[in-house]
ZALUM-818579 format. One line per field, with one value per residue (C-alpha): residue in one letter; x, y, z. Coordinates in Angstrom, 3 decimals. Example, Ala and Ser with C-alpha at 12.3 -4.5 7.8 and 13.67 -1.06 7.14 Angstrom:
% ZALUM-818579
code [A S]
x [12.300 13.670]
y [-4.500 -1.060]
z [7.800 7.140]
This chain:
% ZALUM-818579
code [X X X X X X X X X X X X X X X X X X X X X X X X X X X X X X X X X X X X X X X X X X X X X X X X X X X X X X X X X X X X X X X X X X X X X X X X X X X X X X X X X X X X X X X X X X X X X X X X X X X X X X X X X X X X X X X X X X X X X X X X X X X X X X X X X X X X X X X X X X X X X X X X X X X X X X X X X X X X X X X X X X X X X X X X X X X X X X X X X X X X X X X X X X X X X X X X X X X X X X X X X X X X X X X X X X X X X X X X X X X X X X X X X X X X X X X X X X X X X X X X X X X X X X X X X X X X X X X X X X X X X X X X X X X X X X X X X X X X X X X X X X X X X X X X X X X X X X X X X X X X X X X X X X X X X X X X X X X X X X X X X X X X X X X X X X X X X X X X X X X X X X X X X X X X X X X X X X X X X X X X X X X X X X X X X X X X X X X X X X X X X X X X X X X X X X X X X X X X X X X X X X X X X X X X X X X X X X X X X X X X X X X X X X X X X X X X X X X X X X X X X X X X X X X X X X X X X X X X X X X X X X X X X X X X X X X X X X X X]
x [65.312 61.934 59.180 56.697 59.042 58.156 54.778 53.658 55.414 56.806 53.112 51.864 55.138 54.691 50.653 52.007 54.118 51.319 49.137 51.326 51.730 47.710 47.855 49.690 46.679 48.241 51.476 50.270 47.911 50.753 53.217 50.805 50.148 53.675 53.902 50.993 52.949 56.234 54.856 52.849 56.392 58.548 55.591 55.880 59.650 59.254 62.164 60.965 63.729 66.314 69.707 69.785 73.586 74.072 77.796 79.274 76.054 74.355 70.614 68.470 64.819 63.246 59.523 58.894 58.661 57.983 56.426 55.677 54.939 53.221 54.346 53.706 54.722 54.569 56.194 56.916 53.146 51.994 53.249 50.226 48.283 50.583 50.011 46.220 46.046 48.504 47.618 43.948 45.292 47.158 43.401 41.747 44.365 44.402 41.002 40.307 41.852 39.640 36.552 37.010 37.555 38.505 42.099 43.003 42.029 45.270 47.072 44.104 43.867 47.314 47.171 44.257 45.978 48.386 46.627 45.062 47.856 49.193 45.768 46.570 50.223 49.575 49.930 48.500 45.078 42.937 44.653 43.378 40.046 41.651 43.607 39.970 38.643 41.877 40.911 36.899 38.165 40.252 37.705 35.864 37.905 36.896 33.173 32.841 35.354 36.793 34.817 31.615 28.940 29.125 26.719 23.996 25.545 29.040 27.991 26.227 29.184 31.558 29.244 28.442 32.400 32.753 30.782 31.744 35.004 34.028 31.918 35.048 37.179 34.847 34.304 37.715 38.388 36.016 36.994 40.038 38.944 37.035 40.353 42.132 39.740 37.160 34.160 31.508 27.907 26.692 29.431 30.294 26.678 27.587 31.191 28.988 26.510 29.222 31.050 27.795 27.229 30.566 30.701 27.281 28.303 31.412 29.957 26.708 24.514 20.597 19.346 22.955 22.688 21.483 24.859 25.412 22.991 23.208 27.184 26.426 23.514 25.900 29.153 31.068 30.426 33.932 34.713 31.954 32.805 36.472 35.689 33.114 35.602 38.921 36.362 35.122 38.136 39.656 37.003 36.524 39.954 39.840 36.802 38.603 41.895 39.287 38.118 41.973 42.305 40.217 39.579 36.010 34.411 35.091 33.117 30.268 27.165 25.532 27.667 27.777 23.809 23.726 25.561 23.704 20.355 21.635 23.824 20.346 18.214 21.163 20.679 17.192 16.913 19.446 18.130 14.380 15.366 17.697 15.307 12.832 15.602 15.308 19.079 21.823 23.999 21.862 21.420 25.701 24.940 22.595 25.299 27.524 25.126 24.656 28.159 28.745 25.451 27.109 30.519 28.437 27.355 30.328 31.818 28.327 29.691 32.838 31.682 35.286 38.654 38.432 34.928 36.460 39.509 37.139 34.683 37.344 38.816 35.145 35.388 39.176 38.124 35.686 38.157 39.264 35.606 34.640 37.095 37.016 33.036 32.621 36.051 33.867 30.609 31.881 33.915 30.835 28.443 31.261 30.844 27.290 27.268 29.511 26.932 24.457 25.976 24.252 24.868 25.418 22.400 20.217 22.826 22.265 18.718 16.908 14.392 17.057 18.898 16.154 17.258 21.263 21.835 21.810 24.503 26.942 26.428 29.944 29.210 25.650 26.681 29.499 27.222 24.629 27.500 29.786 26.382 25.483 28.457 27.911 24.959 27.162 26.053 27.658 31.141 31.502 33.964 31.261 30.333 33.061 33.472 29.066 28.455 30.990 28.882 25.253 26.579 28.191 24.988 22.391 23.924 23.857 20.770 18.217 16.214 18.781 20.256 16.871 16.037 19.509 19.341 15.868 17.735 20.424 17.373 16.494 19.305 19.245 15.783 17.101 19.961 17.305 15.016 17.440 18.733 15.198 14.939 18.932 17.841 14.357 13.830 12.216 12.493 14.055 16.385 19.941 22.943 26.397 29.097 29.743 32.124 35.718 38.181 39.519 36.703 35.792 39.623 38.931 35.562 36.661 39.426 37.410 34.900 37.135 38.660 35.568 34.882 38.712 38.399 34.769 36.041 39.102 39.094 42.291 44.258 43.682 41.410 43.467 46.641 43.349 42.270 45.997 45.169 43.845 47.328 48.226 45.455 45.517 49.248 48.612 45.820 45.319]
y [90.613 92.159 93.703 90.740 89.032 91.568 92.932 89.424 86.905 88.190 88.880 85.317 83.294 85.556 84.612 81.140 81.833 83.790 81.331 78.709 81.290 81.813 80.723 84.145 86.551 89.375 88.819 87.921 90.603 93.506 91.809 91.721 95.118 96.019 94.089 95.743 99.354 97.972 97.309 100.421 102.032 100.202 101.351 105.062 105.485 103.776 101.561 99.855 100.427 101.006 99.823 99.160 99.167 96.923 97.358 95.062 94.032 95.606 94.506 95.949 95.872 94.969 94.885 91.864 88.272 85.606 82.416 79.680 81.807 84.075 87.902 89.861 93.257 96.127 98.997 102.212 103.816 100.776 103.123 104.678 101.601 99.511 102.457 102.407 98.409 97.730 100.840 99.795 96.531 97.681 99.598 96.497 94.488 97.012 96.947 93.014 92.308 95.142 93.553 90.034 88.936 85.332 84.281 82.997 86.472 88.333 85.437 84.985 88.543 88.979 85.755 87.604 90.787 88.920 87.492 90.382 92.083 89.136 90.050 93.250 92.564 89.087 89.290 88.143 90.056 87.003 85.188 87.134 85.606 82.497 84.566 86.273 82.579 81.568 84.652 83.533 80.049 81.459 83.596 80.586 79.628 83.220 82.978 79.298 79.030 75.170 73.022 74.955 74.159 76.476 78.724 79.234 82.615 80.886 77.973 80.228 82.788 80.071 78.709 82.052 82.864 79.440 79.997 83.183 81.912 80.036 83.229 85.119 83.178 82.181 85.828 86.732 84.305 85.600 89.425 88.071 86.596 90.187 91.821 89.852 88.954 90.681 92.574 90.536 92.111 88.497 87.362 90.876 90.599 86.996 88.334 91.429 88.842 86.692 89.054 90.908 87.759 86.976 90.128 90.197 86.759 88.491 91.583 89.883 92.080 92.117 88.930 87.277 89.062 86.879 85.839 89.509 89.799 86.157 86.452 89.901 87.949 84.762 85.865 88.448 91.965 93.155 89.267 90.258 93.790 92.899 89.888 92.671 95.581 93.824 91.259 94.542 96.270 93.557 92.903 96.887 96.675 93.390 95.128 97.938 96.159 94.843 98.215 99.348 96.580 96.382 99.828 99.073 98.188 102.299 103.229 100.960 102.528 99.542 98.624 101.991 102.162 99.152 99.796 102.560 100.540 97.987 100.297 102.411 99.159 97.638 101.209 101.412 97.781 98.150 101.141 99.673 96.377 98.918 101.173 97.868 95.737 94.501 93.410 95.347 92.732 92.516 96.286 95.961 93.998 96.537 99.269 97.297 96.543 99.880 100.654 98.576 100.260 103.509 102.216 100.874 104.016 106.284 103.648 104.440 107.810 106.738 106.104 106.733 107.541 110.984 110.733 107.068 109.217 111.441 108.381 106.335 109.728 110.042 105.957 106.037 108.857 106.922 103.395 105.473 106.668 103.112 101.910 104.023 104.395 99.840 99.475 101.641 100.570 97.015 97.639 99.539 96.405 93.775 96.118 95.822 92.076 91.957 93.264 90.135 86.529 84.744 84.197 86.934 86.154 87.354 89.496 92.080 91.918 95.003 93.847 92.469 95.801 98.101 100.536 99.085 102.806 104.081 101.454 101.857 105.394 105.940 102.154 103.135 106.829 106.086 103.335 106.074 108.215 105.306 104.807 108.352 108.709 105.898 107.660 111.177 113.449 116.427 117.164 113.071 111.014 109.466 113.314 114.597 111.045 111.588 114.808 114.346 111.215 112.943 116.407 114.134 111.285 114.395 115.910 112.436 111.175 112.908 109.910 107.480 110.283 110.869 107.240 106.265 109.331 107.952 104.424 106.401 107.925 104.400 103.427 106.887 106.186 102.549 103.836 106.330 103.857 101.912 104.523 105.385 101.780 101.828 104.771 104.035 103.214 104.636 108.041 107.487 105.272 106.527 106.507 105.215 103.849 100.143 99.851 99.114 101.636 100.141 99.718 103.296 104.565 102.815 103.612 107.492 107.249 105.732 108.816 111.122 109.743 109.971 114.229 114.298 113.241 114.925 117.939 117.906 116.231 117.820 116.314 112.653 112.288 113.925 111.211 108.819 110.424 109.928 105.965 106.578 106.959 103.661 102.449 104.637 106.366 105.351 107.755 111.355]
z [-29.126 -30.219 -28.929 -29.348 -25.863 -24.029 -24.616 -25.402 -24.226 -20.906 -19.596 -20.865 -18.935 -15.874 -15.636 -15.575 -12.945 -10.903 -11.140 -9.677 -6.766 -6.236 -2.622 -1.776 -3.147 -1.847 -3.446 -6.884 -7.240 -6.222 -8.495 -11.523 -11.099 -11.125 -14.181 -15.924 -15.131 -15.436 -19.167 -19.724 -18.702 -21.312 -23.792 -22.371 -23.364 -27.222 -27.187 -30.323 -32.640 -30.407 -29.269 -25.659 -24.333 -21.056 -20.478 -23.028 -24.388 -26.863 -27.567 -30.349 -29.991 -33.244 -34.001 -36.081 -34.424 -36.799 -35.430 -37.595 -41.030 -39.068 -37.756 -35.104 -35.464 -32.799 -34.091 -32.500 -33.059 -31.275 -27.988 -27.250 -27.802 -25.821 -22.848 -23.062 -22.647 -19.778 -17.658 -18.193 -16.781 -13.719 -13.144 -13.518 -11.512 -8.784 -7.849 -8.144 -4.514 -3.322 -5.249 -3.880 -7.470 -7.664 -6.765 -10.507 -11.811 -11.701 -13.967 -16.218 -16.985 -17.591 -19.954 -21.596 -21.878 -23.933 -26.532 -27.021 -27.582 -30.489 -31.509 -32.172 -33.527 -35.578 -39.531 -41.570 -39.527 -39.791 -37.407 -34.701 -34.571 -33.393 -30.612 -29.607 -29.523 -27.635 -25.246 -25.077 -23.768 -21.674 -19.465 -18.785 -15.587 -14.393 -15.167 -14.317 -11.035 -10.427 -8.804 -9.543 -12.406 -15.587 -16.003 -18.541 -19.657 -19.946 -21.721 -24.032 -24.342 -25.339 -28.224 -29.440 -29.691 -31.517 -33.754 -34.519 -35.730 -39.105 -39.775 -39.502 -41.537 -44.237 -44.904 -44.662 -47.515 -49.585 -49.249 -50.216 -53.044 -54.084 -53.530 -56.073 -58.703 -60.431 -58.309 -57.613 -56.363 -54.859 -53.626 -51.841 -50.458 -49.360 -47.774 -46.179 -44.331 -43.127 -41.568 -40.127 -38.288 -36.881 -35.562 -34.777 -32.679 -31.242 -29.383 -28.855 -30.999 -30.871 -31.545 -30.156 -26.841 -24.258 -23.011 -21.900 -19.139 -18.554 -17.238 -15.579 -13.626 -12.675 -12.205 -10.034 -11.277 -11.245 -13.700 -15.751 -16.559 -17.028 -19.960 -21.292 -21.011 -22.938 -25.393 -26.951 -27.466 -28.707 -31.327 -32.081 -32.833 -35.106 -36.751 -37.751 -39.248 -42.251 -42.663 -42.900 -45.220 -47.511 -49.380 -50.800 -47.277 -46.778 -49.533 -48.965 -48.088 -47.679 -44.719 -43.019 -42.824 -41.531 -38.922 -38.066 -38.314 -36.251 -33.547 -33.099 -32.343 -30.167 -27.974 -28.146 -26.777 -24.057 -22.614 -22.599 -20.827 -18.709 -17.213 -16.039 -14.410 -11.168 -11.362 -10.669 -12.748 -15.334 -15.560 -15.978 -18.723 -20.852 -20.219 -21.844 -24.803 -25.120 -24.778 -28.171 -29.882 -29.416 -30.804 -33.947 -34.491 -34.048 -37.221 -39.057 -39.543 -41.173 -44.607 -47.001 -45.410 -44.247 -42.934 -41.118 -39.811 -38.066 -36.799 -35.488 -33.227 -31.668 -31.135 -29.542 -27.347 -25.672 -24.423 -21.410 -20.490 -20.671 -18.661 -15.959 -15.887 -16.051 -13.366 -10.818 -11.702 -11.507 -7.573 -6.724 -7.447 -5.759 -2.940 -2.771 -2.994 -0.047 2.108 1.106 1.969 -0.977 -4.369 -6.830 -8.636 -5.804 -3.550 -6.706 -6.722 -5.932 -3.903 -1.704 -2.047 -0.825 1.446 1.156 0.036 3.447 5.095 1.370 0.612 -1.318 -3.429 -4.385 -5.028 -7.552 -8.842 -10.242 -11.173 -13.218 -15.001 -15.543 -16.833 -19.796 -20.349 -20.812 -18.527 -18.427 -16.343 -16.291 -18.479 -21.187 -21.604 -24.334 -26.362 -26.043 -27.115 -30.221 -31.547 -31.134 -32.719 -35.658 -35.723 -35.965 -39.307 -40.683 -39.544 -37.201 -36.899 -35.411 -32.675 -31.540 -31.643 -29.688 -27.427 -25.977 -25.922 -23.505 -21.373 -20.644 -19.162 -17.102 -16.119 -14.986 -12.994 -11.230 -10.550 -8.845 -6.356 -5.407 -4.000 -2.854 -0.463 0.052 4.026 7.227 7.416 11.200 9.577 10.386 7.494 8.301 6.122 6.198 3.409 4.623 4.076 0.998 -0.752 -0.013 -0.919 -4.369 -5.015 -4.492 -6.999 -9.254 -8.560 -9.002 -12.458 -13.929 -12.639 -13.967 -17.206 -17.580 -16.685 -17.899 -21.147 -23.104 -20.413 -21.620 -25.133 -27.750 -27.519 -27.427 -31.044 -32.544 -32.469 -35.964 -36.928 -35.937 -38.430 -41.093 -40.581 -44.995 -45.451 -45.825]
């Protein structure tokens, strides 16, 4: 037996079984959140490696599965990795019945879970950008439901990750090529290019965007956030295997200021379009956008391998941050689109919304703070992983931290705005709470992970920060 079965290909068999169940909604999404911890448990007590005695039997649990040629290997530093991913799943799980997320949502995100996990694992590392097309595909029941047209922003998301994949590849080949033959200025240029764009394609990077605020528009918040949430660590993680690989792409300054250029425009962008949206949705959208500008430029400081160790710890500190801060913001907008019996599209439109702030005071209140606290204001989660990446972009580069910073005002200044009109109203107008009780009991543990993990930071980030070892357990 190996460890592939069971963070792998357990999950995928059971989605398959949960989504024969989907009638029982209840059932299925309780027993795929008991999955996701029973997983995140396994993970917790490192059996990789390990003999497991079951009376007379005697299983060892290896950590290479070989499929075909290829190998997935999870091996016992995968742990913490393996803990991040399928608690972040139970979160996500947990809160979908209480978001009125679609019925097929609890299979399909386990499914997705999965691949990105063989994403993760697979050997030889290219292969993964087939899994991360196998995952794109695989979101499209979620953001296009059966029996319902496909949206723009779907249609658009699906070409976008398709044609990301030749990109990929082709530049994969030729790094390879680099690797084992003689160096080559044009054709590194040409590998360099190639990759910028498939990546560029992948995370939907200024000018490859549009799908981003297209899905958050269309589709259920809490869907949205979720594909946004796992696409880009799956990706951030595939991004960094070819820096592990490939020694030269470390010492490239030409890459590294690149990504800097680009990550500043990407959060200068987001936060302009942020602070002018009329959309709650599409203001989702721009937060994420400017979540991936920010992870750009917490790589841009990583230029050779100690300077990457030390980038990639301020990067790894910020996956729990972003979970928690897009799970809540995402509940908090389902919450708010309850409350309006029309499609999302309009149901999240502020000037449909005006005033809503009064009837769904917890929603609206943990919707400023989930986006306050991608921002990084102080005592919230985005605050530590924040204040590491301006202190470290400033000695580099005064220019882009100023320039990103007012990108991050932006998006304060949009989040603002909004609750101005959320609690706008009569001044006779009286407050009550319409939430149910469930949405409120999950929209105040969501509140209250975020203060947590603000305040409290050397509870959670530093086993975050020892992911680097997973990567680079080769370096000094």
């Amino acid at each position: 037996m190996n460890a592939a079965w069971i963070w792998i290909v357990f999950p995928a068999g059971f989605a398959v079984i949960l989504f024969l169940l989907q009638k029982w909604d209840r059932l299925v999404n309780l027993l795929g959140v008991l999955i996701a911890l029973l997983l995140a448990v396994l993970a917790w007590t490192d059996p990789i490696g390990e003999t497991w005695v079951l009376g007379s039997i005697r299983l060892e649990l290896s950590d290479t599965w070989v499929v075909l040629g290829r190998r997935f290997v999870l091996t016992p530093s995968d742990t913490t990795l393996l803990i991040l991913i399928y608690l972040g799943l139970a979160f996500w799980l947990g809160g979908s019945f209480i978001a009125r997320a679609s019925v097929i949502f609890v299979p399909i995100g386990l499914a997705i879970t999965a691949c990105l996990t063989a994403a993760i694992a697979v050997e030889p590392f290219l292969f993964a950008a087939l899994l991360l097309e196998l995952v794109a595909i695989l979101s499209i029941p979620l953001l296009s439901p059966p029996g319902k047209p496909a949206g723009r922003g779907a249609l658009r998301f699906l070409i976008f990750q398709t044609l990301a994949l030749p990109f990929i590849l082709f530049s994969g080949w030729i790094l390879e090529g680099i690797e084992t033959g003689p160096a080559d200025s044009e054709l590194i240029r040409l590998g360099n290019v190639f990759l910028g764009f498939g990546f560029g394609l992948l995370l939907g990077i200024f000018p490859f965007h549009t799908w981003v605020p297209m899905i958050a528009e269309e589709t259920h918040p809490y869907i949205a956030a979720f594909i946004f949430y796992i696409l880009s660590l799956g990706v951030t993680f595939f991004g960094i295997e070819f820096l592990e690989r490939y020694a030269w792409l470390r010492d490239s300054e030409e890459l590294f200021s690149l990504l800097r250029a680009v990550g500043t425009v990407l959060v200068l962008i987001s936060g302009v379009w942020a602070a002018f949206q009329n959309h709650l949705g599409r203001l989702l959208g721009f937060a994420f956008l400017m979540e991936t500008g920010l992870s750009l430029l917490a790589v841009s400081l990583g230029k050779g391998e100690a300077g990457l160790l030390s980038a990639l710890e301020i990067l790894f500190i910020s996956f729990l941050p972003r979970g928690l801060s897009f799970g809540t913001m995402a509940l908090a907008l389902a919450t708010l689109s309850e409350s309006r019996n029309s499609p999302i599209s309009s149901s999240l439109d502020l000037n449909h919304l005006r005033g809503e702030g009064r009837k769904y005071p917890f929603a609206v209140g943990i919707l400023i703070m989930a986006t306050l606290s991608v921002v990084g204001l102080p005592l919230l989660a985005g605050f530590p992983a924040r204040t590491a990446l301006w202190n470290a972009l400033a000695q580099q580069s005064w220019l882009a931290a100023s320039v990103a910073l007012f990108g991050s005002l932006g998006l304060m200044t949009g989040a603002l705005r909004a609750l101005s009109i959320l609690i706008a109203g009569e001044e006779d107008t009286h407050w009550s709470i319409s939430e149910n009780w469930g949405n409120v009991v999950m929209l105040v543990i969501g509140g209250l992970g975020i203060l947590v993990v603000g305040t409290f930071p050397q509870w959670f980030l530093p086993a975050l920060a020892k992911l680097t070892q997973v990567y680079f357990s080769g370096l000094p």
